[in-house]
Backbone of each chain as ProteinMPNN parsed JSONL, in Angstrom:
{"seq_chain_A": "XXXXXXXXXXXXXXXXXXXXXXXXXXXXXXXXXXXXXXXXXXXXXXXXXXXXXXXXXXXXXXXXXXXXXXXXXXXXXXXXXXXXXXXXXXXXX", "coords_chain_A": {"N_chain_A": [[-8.679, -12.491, 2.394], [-6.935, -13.474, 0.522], [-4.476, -11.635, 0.774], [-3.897, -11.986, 3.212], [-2.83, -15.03, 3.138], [-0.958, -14.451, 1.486], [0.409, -12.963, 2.76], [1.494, -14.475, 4.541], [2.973, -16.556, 3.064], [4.868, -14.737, 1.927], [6.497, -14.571, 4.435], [7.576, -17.39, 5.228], [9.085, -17.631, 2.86], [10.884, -15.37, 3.652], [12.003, -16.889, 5.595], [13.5, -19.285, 4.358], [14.835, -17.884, 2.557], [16.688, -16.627, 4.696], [17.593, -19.408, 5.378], [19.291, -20.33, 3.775], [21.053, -18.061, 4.08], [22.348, -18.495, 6.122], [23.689, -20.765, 5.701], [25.328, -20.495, 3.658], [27.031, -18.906, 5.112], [28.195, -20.631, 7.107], [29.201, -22.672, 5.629], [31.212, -25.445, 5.12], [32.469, -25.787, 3.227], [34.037, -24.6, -0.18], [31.897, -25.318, -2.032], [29.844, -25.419, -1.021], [29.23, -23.704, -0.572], [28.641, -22.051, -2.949], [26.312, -23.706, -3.859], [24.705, -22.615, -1.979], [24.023, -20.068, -2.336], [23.433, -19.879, -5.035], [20.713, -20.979, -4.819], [19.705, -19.23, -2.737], [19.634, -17.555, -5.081], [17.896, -18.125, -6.358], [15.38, -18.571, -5.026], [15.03, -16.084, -4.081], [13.816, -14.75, -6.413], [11.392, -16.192, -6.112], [10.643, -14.949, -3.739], [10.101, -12.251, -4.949], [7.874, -12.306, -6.742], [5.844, -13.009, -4.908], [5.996, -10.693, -3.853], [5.282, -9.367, -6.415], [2.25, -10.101, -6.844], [1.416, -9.059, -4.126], [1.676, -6.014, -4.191], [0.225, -5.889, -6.373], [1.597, -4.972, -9.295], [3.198, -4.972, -12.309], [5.903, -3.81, -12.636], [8.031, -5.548, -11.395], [8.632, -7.539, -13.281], [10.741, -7.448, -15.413], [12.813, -7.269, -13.379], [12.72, -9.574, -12.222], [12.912, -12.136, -14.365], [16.101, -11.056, -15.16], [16.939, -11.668, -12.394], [17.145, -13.988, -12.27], [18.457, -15.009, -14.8], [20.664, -13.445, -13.923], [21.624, -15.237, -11.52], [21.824, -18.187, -12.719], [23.985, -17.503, -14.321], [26.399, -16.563, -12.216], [26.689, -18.747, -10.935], [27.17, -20.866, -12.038], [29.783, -19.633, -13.614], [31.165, -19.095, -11.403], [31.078, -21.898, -10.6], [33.078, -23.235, -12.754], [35.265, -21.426, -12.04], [36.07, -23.043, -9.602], [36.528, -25.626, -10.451], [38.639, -25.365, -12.581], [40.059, -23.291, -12.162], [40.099, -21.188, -14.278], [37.769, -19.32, -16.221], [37.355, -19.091, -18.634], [38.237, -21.243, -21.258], [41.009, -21.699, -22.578], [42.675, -23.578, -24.453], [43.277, -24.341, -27.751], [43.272, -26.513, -29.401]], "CA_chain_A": [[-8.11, -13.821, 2.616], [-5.814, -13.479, -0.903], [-3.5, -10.543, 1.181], [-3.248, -12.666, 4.317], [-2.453, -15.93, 2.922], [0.571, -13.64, 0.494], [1.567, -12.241, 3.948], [2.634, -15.91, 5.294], [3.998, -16.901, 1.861], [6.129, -14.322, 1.907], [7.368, -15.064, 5.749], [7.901, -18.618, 4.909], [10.114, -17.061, 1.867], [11.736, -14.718, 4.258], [13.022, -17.883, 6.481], [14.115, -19.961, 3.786], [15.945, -16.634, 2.715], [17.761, -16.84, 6.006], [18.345, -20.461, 6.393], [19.713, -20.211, 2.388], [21.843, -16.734, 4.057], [23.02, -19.413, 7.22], [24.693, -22.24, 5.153], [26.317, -19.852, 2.876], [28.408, -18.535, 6.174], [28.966, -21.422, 7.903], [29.457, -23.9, 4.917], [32.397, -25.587, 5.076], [33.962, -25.876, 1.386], [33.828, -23.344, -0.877], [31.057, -25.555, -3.073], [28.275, -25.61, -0.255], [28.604, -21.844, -0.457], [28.46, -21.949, -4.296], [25.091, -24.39, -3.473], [23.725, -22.003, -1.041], [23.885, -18.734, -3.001], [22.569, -20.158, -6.253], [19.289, -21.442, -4.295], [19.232, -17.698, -2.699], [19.068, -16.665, -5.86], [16.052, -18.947, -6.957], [14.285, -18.218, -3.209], [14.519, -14.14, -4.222], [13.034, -14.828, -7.369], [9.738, -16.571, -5.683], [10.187, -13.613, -2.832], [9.992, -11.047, -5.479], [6.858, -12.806, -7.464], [5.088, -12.614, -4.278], [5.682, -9.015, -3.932], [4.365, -8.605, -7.568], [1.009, -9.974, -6.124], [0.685, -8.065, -3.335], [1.195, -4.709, -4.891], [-0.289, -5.512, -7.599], [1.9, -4.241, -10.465], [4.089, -5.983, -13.098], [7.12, -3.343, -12.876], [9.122, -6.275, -10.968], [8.934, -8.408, -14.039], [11.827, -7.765, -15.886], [13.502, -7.47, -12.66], [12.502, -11.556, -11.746], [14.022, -12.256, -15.528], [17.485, -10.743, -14.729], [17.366, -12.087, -11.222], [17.014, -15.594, -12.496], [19.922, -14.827, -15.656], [22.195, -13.87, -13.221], [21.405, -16.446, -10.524], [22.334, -18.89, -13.606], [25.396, -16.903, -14.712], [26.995, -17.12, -11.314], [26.609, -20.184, -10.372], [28.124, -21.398, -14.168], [31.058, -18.581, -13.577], [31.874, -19.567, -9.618], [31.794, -23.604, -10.689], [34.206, -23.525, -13.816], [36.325, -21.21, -11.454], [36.495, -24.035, -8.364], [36.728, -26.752, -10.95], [39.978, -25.408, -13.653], [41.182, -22.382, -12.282], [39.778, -20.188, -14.732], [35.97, -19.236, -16.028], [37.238, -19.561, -19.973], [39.128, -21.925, -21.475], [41.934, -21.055, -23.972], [43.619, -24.175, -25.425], [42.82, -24.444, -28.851], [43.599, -27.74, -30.131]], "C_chain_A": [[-6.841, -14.011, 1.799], [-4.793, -12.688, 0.229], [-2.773, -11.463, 2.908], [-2.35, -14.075, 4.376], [-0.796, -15.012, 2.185], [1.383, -13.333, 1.57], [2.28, -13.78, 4.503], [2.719, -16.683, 4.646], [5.17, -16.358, 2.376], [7.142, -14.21, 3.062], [8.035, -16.088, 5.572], [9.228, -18.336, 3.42], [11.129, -17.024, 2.446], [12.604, -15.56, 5.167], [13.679, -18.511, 5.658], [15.377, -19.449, 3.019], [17.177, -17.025, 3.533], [18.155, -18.04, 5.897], [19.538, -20.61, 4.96], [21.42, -19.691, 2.895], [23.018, -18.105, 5.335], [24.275, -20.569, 6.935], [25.489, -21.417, 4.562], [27.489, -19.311, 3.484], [29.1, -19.662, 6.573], [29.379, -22.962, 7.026], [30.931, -24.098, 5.048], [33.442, -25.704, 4.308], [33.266, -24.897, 0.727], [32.493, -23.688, -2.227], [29.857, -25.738, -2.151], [27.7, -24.092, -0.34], [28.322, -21.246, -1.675], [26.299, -22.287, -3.954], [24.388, -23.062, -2.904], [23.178, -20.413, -1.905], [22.93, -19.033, -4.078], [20.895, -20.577, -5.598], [19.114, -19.751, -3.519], [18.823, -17.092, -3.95], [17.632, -17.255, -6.482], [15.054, -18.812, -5.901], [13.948, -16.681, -3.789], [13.394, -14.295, -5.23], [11.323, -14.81, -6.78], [9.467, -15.397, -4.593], [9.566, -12.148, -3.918], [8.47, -11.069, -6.412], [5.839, -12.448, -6.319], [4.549, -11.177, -3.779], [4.826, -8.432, -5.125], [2.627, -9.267, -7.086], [0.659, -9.2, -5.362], [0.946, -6.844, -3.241], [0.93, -4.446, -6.116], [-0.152, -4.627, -8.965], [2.826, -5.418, -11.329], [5.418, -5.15, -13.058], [8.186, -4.201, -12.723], [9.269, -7.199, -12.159], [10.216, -8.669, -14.782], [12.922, -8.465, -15.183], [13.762, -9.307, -11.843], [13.619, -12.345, -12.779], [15.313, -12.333, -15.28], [17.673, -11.561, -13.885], [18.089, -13.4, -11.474], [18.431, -15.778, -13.715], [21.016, -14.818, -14.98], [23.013, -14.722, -12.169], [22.372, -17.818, -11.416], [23.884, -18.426, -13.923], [26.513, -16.804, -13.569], [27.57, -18.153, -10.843], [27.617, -21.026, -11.28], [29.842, -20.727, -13.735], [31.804, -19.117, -12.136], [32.55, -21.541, -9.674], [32.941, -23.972, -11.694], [34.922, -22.917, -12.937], [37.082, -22.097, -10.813], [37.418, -24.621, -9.075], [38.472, -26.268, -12.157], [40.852, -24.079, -13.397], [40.851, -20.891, -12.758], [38.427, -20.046, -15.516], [36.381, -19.76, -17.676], [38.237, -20.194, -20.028], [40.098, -22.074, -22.926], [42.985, -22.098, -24.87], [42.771, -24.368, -26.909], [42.852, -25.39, -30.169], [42.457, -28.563, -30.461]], "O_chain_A": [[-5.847, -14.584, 2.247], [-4.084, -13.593, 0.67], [-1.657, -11.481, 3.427], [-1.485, -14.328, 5.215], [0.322, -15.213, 2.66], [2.614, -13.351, 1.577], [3.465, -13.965, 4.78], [2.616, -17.807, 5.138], [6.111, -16.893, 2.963], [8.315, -13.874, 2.896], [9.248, -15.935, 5.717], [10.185, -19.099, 3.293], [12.087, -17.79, 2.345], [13.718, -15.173, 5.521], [14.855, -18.495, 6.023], [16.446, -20.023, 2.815], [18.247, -17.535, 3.201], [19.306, -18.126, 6.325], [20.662, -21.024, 5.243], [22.491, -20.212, 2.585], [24.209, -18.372, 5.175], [25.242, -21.003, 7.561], [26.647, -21.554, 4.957], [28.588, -19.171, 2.948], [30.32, -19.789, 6.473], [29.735, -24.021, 7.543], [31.751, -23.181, 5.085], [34.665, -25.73, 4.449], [32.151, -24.448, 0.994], [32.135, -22.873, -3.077], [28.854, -26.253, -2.645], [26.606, -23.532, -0.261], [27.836, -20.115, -1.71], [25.379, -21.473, -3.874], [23.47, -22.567, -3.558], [22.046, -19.93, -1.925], [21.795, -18.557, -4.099], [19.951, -20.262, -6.323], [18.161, -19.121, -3.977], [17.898, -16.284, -4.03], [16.622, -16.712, -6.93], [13.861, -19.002, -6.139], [12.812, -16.222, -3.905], [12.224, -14.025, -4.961], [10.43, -13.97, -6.888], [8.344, -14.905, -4.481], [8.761, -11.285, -3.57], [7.964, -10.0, -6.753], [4.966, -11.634, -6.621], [3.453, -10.703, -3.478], [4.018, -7.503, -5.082], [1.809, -8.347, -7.105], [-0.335, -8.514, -5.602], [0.526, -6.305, -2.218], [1.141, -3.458, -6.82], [-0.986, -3.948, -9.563], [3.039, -6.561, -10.924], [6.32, -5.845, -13.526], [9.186, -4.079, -13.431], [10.321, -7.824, -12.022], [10.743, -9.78, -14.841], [13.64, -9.405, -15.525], [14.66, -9.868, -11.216], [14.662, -12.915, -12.459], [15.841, -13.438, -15.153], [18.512, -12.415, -14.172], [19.186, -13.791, -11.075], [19.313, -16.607, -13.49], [21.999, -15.554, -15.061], [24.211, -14.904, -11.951], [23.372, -18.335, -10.918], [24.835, -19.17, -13.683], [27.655, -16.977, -13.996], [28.714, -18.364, -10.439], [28.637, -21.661, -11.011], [30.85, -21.423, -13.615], [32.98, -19.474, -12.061], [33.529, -22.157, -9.251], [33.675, -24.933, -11.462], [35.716, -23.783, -12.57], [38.286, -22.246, -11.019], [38.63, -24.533, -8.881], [39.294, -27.169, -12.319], [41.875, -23.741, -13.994], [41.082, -19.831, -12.176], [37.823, -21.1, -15.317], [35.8, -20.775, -18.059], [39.16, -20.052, -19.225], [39.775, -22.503, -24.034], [43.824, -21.72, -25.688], [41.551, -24.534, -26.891], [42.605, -25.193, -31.359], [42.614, -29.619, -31.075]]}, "seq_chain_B": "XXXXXXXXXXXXXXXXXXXXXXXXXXXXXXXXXXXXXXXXXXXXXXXXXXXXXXXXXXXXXXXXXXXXXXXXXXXXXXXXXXXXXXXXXXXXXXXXXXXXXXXXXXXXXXXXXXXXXXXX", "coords_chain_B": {"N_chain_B": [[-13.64, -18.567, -5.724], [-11.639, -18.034, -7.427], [-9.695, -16.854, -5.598], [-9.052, -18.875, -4.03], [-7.742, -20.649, -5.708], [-5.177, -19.561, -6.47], [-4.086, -19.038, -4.07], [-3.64, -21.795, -2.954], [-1.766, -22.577, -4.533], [-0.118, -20.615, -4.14], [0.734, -21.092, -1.717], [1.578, -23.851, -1.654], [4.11, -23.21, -3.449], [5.296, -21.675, -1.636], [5.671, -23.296, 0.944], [6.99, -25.772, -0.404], [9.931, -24.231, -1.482], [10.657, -23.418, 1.24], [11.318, -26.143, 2.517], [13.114, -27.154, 0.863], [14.66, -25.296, 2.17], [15.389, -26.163, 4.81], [16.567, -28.872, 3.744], [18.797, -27.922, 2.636], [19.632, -27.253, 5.234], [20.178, -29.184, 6.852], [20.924, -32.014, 5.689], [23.9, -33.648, 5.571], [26.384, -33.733, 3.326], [27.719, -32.436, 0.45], [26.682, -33.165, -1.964], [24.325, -34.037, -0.992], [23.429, -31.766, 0.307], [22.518, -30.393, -2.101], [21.065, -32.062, -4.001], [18.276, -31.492, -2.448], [18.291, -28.665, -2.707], [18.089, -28.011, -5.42], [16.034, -29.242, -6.648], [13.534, -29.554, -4.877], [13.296, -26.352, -4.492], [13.359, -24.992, -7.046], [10.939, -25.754, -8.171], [9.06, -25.133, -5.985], [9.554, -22.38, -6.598], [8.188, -22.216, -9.544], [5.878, -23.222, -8.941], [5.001, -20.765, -7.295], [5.209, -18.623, -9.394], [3.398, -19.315, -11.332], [1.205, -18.909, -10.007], [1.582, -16.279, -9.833], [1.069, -15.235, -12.306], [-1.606, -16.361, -13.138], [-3.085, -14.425, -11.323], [-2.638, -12.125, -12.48], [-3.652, -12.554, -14.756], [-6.172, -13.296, -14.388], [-7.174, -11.75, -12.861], [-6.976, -8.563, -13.552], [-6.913, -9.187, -16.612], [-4.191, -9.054, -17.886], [-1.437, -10.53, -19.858], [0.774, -11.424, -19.102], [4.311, -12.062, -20.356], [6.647, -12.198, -19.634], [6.648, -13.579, -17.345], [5.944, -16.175, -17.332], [8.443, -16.467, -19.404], [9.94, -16.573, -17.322], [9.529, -18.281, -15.883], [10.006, -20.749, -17.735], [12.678, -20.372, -18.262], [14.009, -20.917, -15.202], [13.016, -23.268, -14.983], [14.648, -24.931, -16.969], [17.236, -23.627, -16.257], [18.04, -24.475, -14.043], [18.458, -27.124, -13.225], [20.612, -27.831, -14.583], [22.82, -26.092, -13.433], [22.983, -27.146, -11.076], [24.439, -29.78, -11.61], [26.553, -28.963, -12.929], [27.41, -27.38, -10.66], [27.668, -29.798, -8.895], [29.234, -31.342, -10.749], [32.043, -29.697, -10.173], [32.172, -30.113, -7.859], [32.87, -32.268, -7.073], [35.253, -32.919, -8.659], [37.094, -31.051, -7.245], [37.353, -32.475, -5.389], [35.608, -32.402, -2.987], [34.929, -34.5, 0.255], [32.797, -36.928, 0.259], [30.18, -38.254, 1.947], [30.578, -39.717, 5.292], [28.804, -42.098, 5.814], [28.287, -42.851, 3.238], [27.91, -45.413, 1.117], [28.24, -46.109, -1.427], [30.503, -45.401, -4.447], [30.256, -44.815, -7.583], [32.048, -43.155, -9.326], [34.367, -42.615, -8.678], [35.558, -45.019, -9.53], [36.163, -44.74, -12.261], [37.437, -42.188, -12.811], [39.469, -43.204, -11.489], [40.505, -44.785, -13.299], [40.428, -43.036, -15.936], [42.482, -41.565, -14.943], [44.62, -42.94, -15.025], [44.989, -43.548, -17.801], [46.094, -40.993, -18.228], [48.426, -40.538, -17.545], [49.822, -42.955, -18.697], [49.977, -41.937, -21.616], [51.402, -39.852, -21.044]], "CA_chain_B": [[-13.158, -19.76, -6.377], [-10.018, -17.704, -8.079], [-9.066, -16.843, -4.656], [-8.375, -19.825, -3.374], [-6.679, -21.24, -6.478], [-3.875, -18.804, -6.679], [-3.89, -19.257, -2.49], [-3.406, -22.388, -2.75], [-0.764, -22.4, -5.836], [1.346, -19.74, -3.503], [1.21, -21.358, -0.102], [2.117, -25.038, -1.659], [4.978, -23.114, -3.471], [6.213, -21.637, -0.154], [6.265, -24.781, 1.403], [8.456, -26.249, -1.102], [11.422, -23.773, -0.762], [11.122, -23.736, 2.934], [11.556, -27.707, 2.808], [14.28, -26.835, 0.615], [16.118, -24.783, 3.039], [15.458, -27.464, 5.757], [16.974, -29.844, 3.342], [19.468, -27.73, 2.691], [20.736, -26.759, 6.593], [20.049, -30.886, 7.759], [21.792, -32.96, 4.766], [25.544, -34.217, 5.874], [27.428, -33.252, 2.696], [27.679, -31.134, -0.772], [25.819, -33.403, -3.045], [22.805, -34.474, -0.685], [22.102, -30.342, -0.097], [22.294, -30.191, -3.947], [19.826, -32.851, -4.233], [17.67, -30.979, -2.036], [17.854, -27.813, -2.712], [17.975, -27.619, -6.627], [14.502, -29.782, -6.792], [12.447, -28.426, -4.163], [13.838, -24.988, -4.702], [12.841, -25.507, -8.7], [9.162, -26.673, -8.298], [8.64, -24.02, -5.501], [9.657, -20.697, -7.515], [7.485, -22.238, -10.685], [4.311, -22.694, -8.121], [4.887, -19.211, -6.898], [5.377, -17.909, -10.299], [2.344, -19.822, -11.855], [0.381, -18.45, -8.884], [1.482, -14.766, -10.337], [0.296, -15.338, -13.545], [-2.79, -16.352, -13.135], [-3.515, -13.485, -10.772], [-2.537, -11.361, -13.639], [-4.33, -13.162, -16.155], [-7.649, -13.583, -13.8], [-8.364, -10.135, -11.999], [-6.727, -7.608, -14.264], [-6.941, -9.151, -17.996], [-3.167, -8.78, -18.699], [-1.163, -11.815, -20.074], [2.291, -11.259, -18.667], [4.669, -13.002, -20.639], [7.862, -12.169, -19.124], [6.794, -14.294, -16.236], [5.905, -17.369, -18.505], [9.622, -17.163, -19.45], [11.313, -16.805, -16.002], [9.367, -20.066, -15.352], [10.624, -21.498, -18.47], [14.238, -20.12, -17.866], [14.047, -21.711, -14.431], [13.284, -24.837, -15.105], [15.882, -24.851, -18.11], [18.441, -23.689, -15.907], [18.616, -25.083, -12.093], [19.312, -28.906, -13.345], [21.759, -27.493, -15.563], [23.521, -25.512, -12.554], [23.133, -28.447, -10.114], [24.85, -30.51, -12.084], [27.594, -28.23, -13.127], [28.245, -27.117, -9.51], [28.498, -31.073, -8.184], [30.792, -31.957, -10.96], [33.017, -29.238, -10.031], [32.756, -30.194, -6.444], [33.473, -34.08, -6.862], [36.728, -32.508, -9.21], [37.963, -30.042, -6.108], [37.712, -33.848, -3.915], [35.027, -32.553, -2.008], [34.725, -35.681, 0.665], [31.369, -37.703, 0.609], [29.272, -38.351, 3.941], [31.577, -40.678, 5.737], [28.362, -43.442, 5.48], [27.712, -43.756, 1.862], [28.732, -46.998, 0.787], [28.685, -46.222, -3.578], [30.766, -44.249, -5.376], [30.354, -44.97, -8.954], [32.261, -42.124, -10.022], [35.13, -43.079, -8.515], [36.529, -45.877, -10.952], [36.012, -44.311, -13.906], [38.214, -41.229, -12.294], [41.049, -43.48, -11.192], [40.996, -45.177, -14.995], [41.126, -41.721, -16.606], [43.997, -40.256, -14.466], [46.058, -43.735, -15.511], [45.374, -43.486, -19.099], [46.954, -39.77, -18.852], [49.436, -40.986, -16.918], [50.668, -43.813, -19.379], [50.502, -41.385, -22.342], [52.443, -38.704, -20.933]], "C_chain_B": [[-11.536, -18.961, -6.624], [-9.069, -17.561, -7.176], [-7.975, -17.771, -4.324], [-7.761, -20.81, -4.488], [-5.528, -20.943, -6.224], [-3.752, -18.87, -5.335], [-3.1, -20.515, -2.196], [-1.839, -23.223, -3.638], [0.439, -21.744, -4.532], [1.498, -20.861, -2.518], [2.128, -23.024, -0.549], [3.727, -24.713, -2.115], [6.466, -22.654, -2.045], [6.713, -22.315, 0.653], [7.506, -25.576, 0.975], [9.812, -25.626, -0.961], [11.513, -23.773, 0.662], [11.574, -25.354, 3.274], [13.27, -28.136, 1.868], [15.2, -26.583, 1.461], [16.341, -25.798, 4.057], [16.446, -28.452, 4.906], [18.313, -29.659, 3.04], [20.558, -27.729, 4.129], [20.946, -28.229, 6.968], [21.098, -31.847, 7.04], [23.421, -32.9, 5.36], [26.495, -33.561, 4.588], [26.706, -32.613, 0.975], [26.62, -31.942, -1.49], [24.27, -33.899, -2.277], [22.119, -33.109, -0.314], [22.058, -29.906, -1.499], [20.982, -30.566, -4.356], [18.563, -31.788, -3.598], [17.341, -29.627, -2.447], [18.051, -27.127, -4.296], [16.015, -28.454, -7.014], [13.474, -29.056, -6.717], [12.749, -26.49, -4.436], [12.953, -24.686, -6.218], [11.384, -25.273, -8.783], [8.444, -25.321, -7.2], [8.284, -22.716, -6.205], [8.902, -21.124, -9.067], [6.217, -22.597, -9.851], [3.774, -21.006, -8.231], [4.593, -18.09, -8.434], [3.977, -18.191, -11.3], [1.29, -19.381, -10.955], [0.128, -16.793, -9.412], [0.993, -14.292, -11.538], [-1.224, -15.668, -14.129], [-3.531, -15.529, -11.91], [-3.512, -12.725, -11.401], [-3.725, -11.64, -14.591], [-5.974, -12.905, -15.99], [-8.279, -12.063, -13.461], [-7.91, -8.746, -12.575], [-5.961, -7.941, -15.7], [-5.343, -8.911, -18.364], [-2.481, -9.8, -18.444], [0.147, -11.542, -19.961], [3.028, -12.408, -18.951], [5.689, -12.946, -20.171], [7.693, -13.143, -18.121], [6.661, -15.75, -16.729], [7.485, -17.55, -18.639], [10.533, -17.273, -18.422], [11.092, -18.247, -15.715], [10.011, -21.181, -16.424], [12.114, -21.876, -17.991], [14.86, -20.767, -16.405], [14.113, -22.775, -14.091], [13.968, -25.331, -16.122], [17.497, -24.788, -17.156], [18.96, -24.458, -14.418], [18.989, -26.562, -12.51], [20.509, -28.484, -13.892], [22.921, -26.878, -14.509], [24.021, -26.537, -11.489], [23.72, -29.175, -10.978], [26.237, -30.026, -12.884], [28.32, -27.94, -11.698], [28.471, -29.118, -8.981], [29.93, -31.881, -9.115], [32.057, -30.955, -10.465], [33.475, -29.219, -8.415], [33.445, -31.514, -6.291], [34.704, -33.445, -7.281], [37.613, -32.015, -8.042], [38.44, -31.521, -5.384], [37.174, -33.084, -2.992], [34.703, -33.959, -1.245], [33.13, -36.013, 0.035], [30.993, -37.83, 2.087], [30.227, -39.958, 4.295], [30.543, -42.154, 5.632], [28.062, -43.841, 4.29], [28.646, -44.907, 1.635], [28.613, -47.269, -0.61], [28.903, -45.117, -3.71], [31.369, -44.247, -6.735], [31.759, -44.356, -9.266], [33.844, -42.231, -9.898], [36.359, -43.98, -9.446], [36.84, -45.697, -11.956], [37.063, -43.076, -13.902], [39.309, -41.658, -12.701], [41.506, -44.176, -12.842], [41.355, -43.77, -15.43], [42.382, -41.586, -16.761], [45.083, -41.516, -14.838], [45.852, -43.85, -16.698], [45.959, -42.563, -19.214], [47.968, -39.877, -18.515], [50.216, -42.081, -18.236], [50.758, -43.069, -20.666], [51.336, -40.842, -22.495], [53.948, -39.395, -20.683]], "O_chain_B": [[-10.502, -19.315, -6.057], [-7.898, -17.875, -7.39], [-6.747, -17.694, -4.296], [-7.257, -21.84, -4.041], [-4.735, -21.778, -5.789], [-2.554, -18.59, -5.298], [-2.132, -20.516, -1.435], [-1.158, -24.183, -3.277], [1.489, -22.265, -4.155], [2.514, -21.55, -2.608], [3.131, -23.358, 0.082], [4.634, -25.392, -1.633], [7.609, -22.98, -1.725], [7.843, -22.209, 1.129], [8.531, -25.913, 1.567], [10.747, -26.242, -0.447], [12.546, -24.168, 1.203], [12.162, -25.618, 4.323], [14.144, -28.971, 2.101], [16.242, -27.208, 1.654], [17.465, -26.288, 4.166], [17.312, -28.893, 5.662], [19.106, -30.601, 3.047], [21.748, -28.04, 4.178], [22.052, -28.463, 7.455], [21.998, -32.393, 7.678], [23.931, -31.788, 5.493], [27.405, -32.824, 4.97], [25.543, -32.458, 0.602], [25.556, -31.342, -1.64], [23.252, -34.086, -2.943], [20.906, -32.923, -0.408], [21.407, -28.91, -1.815], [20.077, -29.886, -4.84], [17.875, -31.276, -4.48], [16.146, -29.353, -2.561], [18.153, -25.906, -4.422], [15.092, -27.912, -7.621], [12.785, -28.371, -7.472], [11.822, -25.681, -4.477], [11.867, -24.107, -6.191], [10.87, -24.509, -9.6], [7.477, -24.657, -7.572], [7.197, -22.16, -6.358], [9.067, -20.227, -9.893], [5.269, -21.997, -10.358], [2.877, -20.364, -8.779], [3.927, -17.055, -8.45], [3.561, -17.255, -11.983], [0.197, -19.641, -11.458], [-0.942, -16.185, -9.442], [0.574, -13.156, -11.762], [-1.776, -15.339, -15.179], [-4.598, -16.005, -11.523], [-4.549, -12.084, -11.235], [-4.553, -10.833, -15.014], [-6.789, -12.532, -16.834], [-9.348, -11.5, -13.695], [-8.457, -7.757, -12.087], [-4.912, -7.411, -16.066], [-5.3, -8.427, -19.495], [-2.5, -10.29, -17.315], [0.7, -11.41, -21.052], [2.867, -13.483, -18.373], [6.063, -14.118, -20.168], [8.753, -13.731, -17.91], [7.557, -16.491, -16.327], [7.98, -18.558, -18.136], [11.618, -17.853, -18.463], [11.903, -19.129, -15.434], [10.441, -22.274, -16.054], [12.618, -22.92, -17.578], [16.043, -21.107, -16.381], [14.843, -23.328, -13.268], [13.826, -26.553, -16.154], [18.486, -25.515, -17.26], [20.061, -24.83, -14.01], [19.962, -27.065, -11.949], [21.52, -29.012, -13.431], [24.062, -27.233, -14.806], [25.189, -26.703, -11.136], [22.651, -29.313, -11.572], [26.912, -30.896, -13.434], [29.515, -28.171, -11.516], [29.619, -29.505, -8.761], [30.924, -32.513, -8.759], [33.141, -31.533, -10.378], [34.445, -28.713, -7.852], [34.385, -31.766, -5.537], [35.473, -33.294, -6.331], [38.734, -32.492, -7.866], [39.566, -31.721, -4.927], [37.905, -32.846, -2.03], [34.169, -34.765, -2.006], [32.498, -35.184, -0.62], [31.588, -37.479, 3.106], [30.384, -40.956, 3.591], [31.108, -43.228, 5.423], [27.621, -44.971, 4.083], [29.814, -45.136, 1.948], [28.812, -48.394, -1.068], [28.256, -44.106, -3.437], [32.495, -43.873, -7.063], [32.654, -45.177, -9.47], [34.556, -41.975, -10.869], [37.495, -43.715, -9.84], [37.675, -46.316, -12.615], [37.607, -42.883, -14.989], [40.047, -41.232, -13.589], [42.606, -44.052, -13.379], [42.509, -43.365, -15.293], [43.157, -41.508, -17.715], [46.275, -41.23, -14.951], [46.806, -44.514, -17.105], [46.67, -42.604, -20.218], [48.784, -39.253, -19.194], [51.334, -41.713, -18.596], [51.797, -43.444, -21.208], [52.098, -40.878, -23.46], [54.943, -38.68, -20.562]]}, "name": "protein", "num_of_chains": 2, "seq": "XXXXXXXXXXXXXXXXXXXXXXXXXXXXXXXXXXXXXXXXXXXXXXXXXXXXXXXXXXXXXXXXXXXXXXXXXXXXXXXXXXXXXXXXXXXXXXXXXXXXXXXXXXXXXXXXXXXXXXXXXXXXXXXXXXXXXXXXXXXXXXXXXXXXXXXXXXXXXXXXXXXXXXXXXXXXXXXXXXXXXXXXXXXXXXXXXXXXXXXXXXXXXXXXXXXXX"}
């Protein structure tokens, strides 16, 4: 019952995947496609958790960690770009 | 019994990001799929992840803490991102949905840009 219910989790993942992958093409400003990516990357995360259930190992763990660091680190790096131009900011006054 | 805990833990999280993405593809403009899909998105992937941990914890004795902190790190960081990406979309002058009828954010803008204006 545990392996069948995981199997149509992880379908229900796999669409929200896609509809995540859908906006990110056809968004129309360059901050819906910021939006859309950063929530791909928080959707993989829960896709990849479900995989560590149903093969039953922990190897993906670190790999969830990272996912989620760089999901964050993107998102941070892509919005200071939109918003000034550039990711750091060098006046020093 | 353990079954259908962690069954019911996953499937409610699945739900949630799928109502996400719905909320994401349906919403009219940048900050109402924000709303949507930093929440539900959020609350989903810490179901799912609280679902993996106590499958760990329950049927093979090992207390996986790395997953403990993605859920931390998750819910630490997605408000923090959502709220970084909409100010930098209001800044670009992304529009609004042609029916809202408040935009706080607005007045406090156009003051700013004439105090830098009368300094300079």
């Amino acid at each position: 019952m545990l392996q069948t219910v995981l199997q149509i989790v992880l379908i229900i993942m796999s669409i929200s995947l896609f509809v995540c992958f859908i906006r990110a093409i056809i968004g129309p400003t360059m901050s819906d496609r910021i939006v859309a990516l950063d929530t791909f990357g928080i959707n993989l995360i829960g896709f990849v958790g479900i995989l560590m259930i149903i093969q039953e190992t922990t190897a993906y763990a670190e790999i969830v960690l990272v996912l989620g660091i760089l999901a964050f680190v993107g998102s941070i790096a892509l919005a200071k770009f939109l918003e000034r131009g550039v990711v750091f900011d060098r006046d020093n006054n | 019994m353990i079954e259908i805990i962690i069954s019911v833990f996953a499937l409610i999280g699945g739900l949630l990001s799928l109502l996400g993405a719905i909320g994401m593809i349906r919403f009219p403009d940048v900050y109402g799929r924000l709303h949507a899909a930093t929440k539900s998105a959020t609350l989903g992937v810490i179901l799912i992840m609280t679902a993996t941990f106590l499958f760990f914890l329950l049927y093979e004795q090992l207390f996986v803490a790395k997953v403990l902190l993605t859920i931390l790190f998750v819910f630490l960081t997605a408000p923090l991102a959502g709220q970084m990406m909409s100010r930098s979309a209001y800044r670009t002058g992304v529009p609004l949905w042609e029916k809202s009828i408040q935009d706080d954010l607005k007045a406090k803008m156009d003051k700013d840009k004439k105090k830098v204006k009368a300094k300079s």
